[in-house]
C-alpha positions as CSV (number, residue, x, y, z in Angstrom):
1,X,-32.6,28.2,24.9
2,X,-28.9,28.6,23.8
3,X,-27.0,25.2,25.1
4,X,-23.2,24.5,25.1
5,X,-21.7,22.3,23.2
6,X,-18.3,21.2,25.3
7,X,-15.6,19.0,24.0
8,X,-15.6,15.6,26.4
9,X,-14.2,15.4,29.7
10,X,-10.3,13.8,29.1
11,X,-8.4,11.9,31.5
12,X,-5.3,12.9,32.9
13,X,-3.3,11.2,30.6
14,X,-4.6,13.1,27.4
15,X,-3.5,16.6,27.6
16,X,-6.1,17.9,24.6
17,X,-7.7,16.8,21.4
18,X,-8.7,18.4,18.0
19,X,-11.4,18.6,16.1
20,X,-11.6,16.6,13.1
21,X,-15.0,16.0,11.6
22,X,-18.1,18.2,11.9
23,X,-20.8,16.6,10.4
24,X,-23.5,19.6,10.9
25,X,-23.3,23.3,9.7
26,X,-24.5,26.5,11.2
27,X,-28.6,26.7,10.9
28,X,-29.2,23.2,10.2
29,X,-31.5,21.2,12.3
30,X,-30.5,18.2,14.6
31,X,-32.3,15.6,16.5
32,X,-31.1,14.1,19.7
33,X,-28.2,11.9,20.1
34,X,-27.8,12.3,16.3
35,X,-24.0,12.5,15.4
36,X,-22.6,16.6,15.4
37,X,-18.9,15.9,16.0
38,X,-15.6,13.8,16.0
39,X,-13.1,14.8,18.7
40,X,-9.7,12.9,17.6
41,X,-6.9,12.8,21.0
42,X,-3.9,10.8,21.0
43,X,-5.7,7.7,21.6
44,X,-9.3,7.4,20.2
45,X,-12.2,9.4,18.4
46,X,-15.2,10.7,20.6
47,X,-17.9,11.5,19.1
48,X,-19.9,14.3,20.3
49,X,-24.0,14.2,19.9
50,X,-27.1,16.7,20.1
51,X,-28.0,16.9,23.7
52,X,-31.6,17.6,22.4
53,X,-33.8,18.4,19.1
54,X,-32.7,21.6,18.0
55,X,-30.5,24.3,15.7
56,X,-26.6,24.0,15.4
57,X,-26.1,28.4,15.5
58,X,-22.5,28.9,15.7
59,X,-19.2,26.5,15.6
60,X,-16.6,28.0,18.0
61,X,-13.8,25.3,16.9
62,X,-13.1,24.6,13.1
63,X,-11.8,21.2,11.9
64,X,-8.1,20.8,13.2
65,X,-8.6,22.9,15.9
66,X,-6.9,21.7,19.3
67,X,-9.7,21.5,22.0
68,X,-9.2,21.1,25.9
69,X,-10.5,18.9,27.8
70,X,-14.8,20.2,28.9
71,X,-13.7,23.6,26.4
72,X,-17.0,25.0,24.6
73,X,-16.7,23.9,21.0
74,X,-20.2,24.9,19.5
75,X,-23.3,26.5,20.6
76,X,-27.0,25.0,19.6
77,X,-30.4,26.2,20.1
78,X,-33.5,24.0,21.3
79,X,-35.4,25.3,18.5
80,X,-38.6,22.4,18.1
81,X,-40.3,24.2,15.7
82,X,-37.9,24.5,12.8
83,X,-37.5,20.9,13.6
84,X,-40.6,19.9,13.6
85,X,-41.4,21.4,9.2
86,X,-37.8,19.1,8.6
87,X,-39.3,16.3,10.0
88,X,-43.0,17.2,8.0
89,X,-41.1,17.5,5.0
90,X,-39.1,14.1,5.5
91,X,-42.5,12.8,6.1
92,X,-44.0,13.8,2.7
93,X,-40.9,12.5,0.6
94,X,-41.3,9.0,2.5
95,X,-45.3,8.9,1.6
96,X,-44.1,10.3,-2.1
97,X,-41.5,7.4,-2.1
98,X,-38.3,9.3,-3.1
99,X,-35.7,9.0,-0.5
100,X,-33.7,12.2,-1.6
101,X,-32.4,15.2,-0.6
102,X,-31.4,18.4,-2.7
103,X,-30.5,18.1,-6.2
104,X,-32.0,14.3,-6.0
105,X,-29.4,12.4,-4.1
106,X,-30.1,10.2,-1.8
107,X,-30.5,11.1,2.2
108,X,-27.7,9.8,4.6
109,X,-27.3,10.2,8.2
110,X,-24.1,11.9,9.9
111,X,-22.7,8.0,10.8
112,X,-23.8,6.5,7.7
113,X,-22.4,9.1,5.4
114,X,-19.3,8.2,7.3
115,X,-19.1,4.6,6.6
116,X,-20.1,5.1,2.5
117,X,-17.5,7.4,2.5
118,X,-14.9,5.2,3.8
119,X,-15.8,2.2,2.0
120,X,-16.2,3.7,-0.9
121,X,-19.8,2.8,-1.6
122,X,-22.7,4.8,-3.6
123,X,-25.4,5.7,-1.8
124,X,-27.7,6.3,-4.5
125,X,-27.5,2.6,-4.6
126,X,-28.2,1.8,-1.1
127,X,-32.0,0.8,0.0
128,X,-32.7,3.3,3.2
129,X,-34.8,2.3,6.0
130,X,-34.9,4.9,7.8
131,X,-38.0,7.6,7.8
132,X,-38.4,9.5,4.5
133,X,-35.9,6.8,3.1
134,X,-33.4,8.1,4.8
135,X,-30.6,5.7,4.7
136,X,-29.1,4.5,8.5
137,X,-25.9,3.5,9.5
138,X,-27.2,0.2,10.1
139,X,-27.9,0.0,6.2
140,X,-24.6,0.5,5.1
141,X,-23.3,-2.1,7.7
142,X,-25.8,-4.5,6.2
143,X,-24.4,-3.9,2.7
144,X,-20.9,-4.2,4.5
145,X,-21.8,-7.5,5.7
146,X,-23.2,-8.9,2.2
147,X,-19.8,-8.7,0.7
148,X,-20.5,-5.1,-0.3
149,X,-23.6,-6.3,-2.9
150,X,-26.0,-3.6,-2.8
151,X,-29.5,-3.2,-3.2
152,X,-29.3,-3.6,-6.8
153,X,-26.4,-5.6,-7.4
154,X,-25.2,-3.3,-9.3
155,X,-21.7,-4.5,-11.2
156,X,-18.9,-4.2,-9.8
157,X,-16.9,-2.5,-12.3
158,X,-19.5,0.1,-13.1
159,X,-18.7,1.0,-8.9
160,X,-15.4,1.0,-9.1
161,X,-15.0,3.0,-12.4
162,X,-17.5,5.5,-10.4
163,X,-15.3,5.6,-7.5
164,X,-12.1,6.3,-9.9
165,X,-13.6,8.8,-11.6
166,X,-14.7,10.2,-8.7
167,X,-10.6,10.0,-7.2
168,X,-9.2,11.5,-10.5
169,X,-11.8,14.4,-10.9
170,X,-10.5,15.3,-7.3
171,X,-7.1,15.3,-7.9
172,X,-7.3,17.2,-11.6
173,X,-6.3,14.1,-13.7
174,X,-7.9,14.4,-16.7
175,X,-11.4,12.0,-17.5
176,X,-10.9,8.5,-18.7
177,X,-13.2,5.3,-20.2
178,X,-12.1,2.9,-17.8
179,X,-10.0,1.8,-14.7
180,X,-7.4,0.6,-17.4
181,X,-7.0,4.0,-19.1
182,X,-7.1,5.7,-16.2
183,X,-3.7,3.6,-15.1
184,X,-2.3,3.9,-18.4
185,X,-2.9,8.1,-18.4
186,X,-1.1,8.0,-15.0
187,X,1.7,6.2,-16.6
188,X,2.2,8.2,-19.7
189,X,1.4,11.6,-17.8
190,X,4.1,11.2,-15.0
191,X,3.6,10.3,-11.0
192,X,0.7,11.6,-8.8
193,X,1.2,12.7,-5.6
194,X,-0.7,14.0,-2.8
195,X,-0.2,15.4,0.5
196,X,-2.3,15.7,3.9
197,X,-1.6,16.4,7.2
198,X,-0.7,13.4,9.5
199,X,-4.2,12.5,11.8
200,X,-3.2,13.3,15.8
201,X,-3.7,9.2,16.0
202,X,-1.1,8.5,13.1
203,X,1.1,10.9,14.5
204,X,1.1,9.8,18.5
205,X,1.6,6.1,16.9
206,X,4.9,7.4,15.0
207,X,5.8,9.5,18.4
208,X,5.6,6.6,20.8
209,X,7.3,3.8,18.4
210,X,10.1,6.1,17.9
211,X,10.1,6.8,22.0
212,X,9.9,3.3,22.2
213,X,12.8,2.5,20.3
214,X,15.0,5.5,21.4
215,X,13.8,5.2,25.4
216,X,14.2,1.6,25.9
217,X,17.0,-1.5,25.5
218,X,15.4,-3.7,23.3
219,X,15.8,-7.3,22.1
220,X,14.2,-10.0,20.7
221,X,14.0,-13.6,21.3
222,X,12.8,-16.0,18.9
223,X,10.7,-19.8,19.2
224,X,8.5,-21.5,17.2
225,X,5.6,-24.0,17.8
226,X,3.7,-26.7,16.7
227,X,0.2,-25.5,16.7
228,X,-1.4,-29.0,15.8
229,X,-2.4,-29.6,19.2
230,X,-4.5,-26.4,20.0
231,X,-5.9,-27.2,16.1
232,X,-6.7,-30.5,17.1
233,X,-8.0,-29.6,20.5
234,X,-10.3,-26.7,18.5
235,X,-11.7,-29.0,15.9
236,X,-12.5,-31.4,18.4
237,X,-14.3,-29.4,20.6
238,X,-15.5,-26.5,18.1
239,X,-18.9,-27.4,17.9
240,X,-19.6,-28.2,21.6
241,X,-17.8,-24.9,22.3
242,X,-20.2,-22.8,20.1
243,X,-23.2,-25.0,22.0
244,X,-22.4,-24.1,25.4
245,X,-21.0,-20.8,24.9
246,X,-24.4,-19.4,22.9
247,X,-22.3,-19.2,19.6
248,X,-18.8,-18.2,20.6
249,X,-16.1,-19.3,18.2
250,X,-12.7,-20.6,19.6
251,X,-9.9,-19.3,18.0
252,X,-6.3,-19.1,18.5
253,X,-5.9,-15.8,20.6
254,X,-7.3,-16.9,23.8
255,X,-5.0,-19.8,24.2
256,X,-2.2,-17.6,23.6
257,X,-3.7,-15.1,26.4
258,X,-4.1,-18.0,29.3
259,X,-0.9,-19.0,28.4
260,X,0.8,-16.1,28.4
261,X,-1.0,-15.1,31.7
262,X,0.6,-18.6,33.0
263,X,4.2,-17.5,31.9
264,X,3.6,-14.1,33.5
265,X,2.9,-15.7,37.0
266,X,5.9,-17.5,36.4
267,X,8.4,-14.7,35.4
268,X,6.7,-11.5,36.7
269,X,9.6,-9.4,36.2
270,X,7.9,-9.9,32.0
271,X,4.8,-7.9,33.6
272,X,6.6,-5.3,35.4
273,X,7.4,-2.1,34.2
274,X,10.0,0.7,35.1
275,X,9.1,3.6,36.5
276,X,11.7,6.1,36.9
277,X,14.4,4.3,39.2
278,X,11.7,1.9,40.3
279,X,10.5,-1.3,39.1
280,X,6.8,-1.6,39.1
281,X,5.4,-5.4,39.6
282,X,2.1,-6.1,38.8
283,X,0.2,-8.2,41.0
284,X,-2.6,-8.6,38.0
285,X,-2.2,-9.2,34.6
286,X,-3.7,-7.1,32.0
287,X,-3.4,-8.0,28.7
288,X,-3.2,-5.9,25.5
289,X,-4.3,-7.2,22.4
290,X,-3.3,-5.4,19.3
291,X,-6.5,-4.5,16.8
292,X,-5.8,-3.0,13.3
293,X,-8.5,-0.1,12.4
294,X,-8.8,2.0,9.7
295,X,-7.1,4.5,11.9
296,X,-4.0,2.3,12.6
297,X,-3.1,0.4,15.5
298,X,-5.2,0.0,18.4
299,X,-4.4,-1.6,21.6
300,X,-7.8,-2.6,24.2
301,X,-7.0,-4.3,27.2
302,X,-8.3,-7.5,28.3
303,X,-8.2,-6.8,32.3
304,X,-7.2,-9.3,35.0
305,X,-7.1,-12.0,32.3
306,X,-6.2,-14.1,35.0
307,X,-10.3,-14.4,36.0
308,X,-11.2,-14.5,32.4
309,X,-12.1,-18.3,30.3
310,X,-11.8,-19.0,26.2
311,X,-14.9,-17.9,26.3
312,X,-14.7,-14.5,27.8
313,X,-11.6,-13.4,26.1
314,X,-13.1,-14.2,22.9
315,X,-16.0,-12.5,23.2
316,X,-13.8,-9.5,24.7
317,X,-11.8,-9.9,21.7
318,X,-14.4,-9.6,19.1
319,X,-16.4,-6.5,20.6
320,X,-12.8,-4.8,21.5
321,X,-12.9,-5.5,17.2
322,X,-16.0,-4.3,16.5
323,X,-16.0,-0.9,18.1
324,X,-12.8,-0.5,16.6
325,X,-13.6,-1.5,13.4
326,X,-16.9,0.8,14.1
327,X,-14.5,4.2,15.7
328,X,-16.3,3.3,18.8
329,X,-13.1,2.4,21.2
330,X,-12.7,4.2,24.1
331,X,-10.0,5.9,26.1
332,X,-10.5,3.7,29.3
333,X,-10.8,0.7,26.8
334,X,-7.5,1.2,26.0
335,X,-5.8,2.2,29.4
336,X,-3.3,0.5,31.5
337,X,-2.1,-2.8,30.2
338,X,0.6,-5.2,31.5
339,X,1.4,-7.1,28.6
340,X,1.0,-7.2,24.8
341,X,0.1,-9.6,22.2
342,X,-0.3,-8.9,18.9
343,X,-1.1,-11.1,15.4
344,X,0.6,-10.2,12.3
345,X,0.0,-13.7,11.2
346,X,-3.5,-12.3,10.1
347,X,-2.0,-10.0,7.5
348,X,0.1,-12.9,6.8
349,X,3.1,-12.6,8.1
350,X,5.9,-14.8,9.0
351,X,8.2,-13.2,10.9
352,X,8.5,-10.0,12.6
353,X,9.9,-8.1,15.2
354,X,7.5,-6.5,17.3
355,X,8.1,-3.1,19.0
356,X,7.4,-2.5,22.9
357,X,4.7,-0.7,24.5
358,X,6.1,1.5,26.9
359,X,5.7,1.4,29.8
360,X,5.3,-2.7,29.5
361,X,8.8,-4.3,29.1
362,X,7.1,-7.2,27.4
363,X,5.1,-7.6,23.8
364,X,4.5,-11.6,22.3
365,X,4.2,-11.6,18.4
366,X,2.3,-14.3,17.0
367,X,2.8,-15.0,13.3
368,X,1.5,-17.1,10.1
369,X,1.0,-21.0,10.7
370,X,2.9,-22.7,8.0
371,X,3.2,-26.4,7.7
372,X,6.8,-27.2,7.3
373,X,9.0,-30.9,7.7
374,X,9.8,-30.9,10.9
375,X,12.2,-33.7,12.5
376,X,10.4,-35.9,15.0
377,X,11.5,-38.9,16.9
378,X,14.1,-39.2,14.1
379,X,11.5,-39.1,11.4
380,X,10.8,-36.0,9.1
381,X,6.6,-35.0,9.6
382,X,4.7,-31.8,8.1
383,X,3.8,-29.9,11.1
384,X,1.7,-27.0,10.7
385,X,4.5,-24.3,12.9
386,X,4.2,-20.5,14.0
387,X,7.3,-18.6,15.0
388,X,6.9,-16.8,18.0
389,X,8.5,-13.6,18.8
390,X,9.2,-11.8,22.6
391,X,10.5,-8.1,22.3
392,X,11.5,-6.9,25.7
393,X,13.4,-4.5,27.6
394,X,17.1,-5.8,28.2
395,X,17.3,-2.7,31.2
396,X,14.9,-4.7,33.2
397,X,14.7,-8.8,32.0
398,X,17.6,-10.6,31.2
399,X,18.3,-12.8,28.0
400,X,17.7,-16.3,30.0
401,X,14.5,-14.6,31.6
402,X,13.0,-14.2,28.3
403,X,13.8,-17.2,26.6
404,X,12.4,-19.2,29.5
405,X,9.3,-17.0,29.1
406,X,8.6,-17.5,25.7
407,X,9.7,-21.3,26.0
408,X,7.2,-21.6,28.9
409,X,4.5,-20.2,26.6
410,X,5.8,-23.0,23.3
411,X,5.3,-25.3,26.4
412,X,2.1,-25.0,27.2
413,X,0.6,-24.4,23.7
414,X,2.5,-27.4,22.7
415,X,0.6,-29.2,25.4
416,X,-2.4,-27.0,25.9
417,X,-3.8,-29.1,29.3
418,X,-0.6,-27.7,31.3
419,X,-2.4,-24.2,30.8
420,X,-5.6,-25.9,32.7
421,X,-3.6,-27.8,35.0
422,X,-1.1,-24.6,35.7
423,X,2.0,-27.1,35.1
């Protein structure tokens, strides 16, 4: 029986996507849910899997083809008994203890493939689990969460040179001994270049920074705040924390989240957002929090953070970074949204201006703590301090408006039992 293969059903605020990986080829065989294609739109990657066991027969849409939303991409064949001599013959290699495919390398599936590819790693070195040796997605994470060691330690610079070679043959630079004659040929031999086509993510980033910037009348405010009560409150309470809350971590984000929900009750004109000639004002707060992915920047929503503890937000925090970290956001993960926060004090940085998220007329950057000598009571202390940027639109909050915001939020972080007691 011939089935259809349809791209997923978008919302109304994606107009189309594109194709951009197919992981099977005409006439090869494919067991259900296994991984057939990536669907990129504006805002995440779908992926798209095999309905049943069966035969991939005929791709309709080519890698960087645009797709509409429920349009017919592929068609695949329930075809059980072509199936059924792969998985006989994946059977015999696992009893004859050689987990390889054609021409002796080693057997990946779709998402693992994926993964090594992106890391970097070599599969040939990678210990498969799965049947017939075949290595799993969860193998490569588990090499991925060993510091990249694999199965038989092999050295590091013996991967890397791989790797390199690998690059260079790729881009027709002629063979070298090692990493450092590799740079040195680059040198001697002039600049390398290479160009490819913006990804549909990278691009709707650059579109909607540059509407951002263009479309809206933005400012930013500047504060900075002494974090050593939150760190004292942390270590204090840390392991208790981690007790009660089966293994949940405290970190910084959550206090900057119930505070900033505070501020927004306070000044909700910062979680309003214009619409036309109209003002929008929120009655909830939802709170975007900006993840980095290897695709760029990423922004889930934490929704009605108002109802949400430490707890919950960090444990929204860290699966919002897992499936992005894993491809796996999705579009209503990432819909709506209030309010932004996001932390460029993880990449390190000090100071930043961050740019709005339109519709929101509101973003809070968080940045590096540093201790610095900071006067106190007429005496000179090392205080460990983070500045603290507000970007906002100047067409709908005013300049004192903001600066009360932020200094609301320095307030209560300064004095973190005003966010429980709502002071």
């Amino acid at each position: 029986m011939t089935i259809e293969i349809k791209a997923p059903q978008f919302p109304e605020s994606i107009a189309d996507g594109s194709v951009a990986t197919w992981y099977k080829k005409v006439g090869e065989t494919v067991v259900r849910e296994e991984l057939i294609v990536d669907i990129e739109t504006d805002k995440v990657v779908l992926e798209i899997v095999a309905p049943v066991d069966g035969v991939l027969t005929q791709i309709l849409k080519q890698e960087g083809d645009v797709v509409l939303s429920e349009e017919v991409i592929a068609l695949f064949k329930d075809d059980v008994a072509d199936l059924t001599v792969q998985n006989e013959t994946e059977q015999s290699a696992g009893e004859a203890n050689t987990p390889t495919g054609e021409g002796g390398k080693a057997l990946l599936n779709p998402a693992a493939k994926k993964l090594v590819d992106e890391r970097g790693l070599d599969p040939e070195l990678i210990q498969g689990s799965g049947k017939g040796g075949r290595i799993t997605k969860e193998d490569v994470l588990k090499v991925i969460g060993n510091g990249g060691q694999l199965a038989d330690k092999a050295p590091v610079k013996q991967i890397v040179e791989q790797r390199v070679e690998e690059t260079t043959a790729k881009m027709d630079i002629p063979p070298a001994s090692s990493v450092a004659d590799i740079l040195s040929k680059a040198v001697s031999d002039g600049r390398v270049e290479k160009r490819v086509p913006m990804t549909r993510l990278r691009s709707r980033i650059a579109e909607r920074l540059l509407n951002a910037s263009q479309s809206t009348a933005m400012l930013t405010t500047f504060n900075e705040v002494n974090m050593q009560p939150v760190m004292d409150l942390r270590k204090k309470y840390k392991e208790i924390f981690e007790k009660v809350h089966d293994g949940t971590r405290l970190g910084f984000m959550s206090f900057f989240v119930r505070a900033a929900v505070d501020a927004l009750k306070r000044y909700p004109t910062v979680n309003a957002s214009i619409d036309g000639k109209e003002v929008v004002y929120h009655g909830y707060q939802d709170i975007g929090v900006a993840v980095s992915s290897d695709r760029g920047l990423v922004v889930p929503v934490l929704r009605d953070a108002d109802n949400m503890g430490l707890a919950d937000i960090e444990n929204k925090i860290r699966e919002y970074g897992l499936k992005a970290r894993d491809g796996k956001l999705g579009i209503e993960d990432m819909q709506g949204g209030t309010f932004t926060i996001t932390n460029g004090g993880v990449f390190g940085s000090l100071m930043s201006t961050p740019i709005l998220n339109p519709p929101q007329t509101g973003i809070l950057g968080m940045h590096k703590i540093q201790e610095r000598p900071m006067a106190v009571d007429g005496a000179v202390k090392i205080l460990p301090m983070m500045y603290l940027a507000l970007s906002y639109d100047h067409r709908l909050i005013d300049g004192k408006e903001a600066v009360q915001f932020l200094v609301a939020i320095k307030d209560m972080l300064e004095d973190p039992a005003r966010i429980l007691l709502e002071i």
